[in-house]
Residue, then its C-alpha position, 0 to 999 in steps of 0.5 A: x512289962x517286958x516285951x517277948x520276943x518270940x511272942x512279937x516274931x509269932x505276931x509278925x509271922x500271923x501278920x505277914x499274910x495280911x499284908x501284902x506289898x502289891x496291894x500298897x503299892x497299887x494303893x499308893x499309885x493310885x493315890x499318886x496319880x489321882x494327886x497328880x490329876x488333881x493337881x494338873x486341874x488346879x493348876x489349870x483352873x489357876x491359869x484360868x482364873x489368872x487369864x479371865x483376872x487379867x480380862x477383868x482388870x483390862x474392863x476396870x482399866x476401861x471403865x475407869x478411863x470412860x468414867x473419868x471425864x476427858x479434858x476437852x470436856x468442860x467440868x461440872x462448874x464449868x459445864x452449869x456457868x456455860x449453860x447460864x451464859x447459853x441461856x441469857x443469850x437465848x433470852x436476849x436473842x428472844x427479846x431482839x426477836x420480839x422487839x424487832x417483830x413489833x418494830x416490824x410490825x409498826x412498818x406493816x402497819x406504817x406501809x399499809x397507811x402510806x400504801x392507802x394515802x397514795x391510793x388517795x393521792x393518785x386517786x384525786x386531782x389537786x388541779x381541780x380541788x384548788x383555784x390556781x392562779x396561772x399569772x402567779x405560777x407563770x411568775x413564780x417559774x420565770x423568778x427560778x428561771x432568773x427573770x423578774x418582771x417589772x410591772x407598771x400600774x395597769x399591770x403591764x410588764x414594761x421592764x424584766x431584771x434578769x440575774x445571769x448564772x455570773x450573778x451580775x443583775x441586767x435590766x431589760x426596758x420593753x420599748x416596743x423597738x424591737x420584736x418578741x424573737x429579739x427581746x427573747x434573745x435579749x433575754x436568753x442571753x443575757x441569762x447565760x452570760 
């Protein structure tokens, strides 16, 4: 099939009013410039998401280090055998709490009675509930003194031994030669030497 010439120069000559250059070319620039605007906000949404992937890595990076546990805090293990020691101190506190409330109230119970006995004691009279003997006294307090009455068998002192504070032992004949004051004296003096 061989192709006529004048019968293609016919079919571009028919052809030519149907094309016309203005026409593509307006087409083609409108095109061109929807490309471009197109293209201008896909790089704008690009950006975009850029800046708001960035913001997202920074709140990772945030909740990342807020997630890992700090090293002043203490770990799991460390954190659960803290709490034991924390809770048998609270149970030993609790049992010297409980024991020294019971000792104290022993002491209560302790200082009531002793309370009542000297109520008792300053109420009564231990002068008049026994039957002193005021010579046995009297001896008693001269012995402390120092003095020790020798008595004969009529039960009159006739003699007195007096220890010094030297330790030296003096005795005391009553004679009935010289007066009480001197014997007194004599007996006072003797005590101090």
């Amino acid at each position: 099939m061989s192709i006529n010439i004048k019968d293609t120069i016919k079919a571009i000559r028919e052809m030519v009013p149907i094309i016309d250059p203005e026409d593509d070319y307006l087409t083609i620039a409108a095109a061109e410039e929807q490309m471009a605007m197109t293209h201008d906000a896909r790089q704008k949404d690009l950006h975009e998401a850029h800046a708001k992937i960035k913001q997202l890595a920074r709140v990772l990076e945030a909740a990342r280090t807020s997630a890992t546990r700090p090293s002043t805090i203490p770990s799991a293990d460390e954190h659960a055998a803290n709490m034991n020691d924390l809770d048998a101190t609270r149970l030993s506190l609790a049992k010297a709490i409980n024991d020294a409330e019971g000792a104290l109230a022993g002491k209560e119970a302790e200082l009531a009675r002793l309370k009542e006995e000297t109520r008792a004691l300053e109420s009564s009279d231990p002068a008049a509930e026994h039957d002193l003997d005021a010579t046995a006294l009297r001896l008693a307090m001269y012995k402390g003194f120092g003095f020790e009455p020798i008595v004969d068998k009529e039960g009159r002192i006739t003699k007195m031994l007096v220890r010094a504070e030297s330790g030296d032992v003096h005795c005391v004949t009553f004679d009935q030669h010289k007066s009480d004051y001197e014997y007194a004296q004599m007996l006072w003096r003797y005590a101090s030497s």
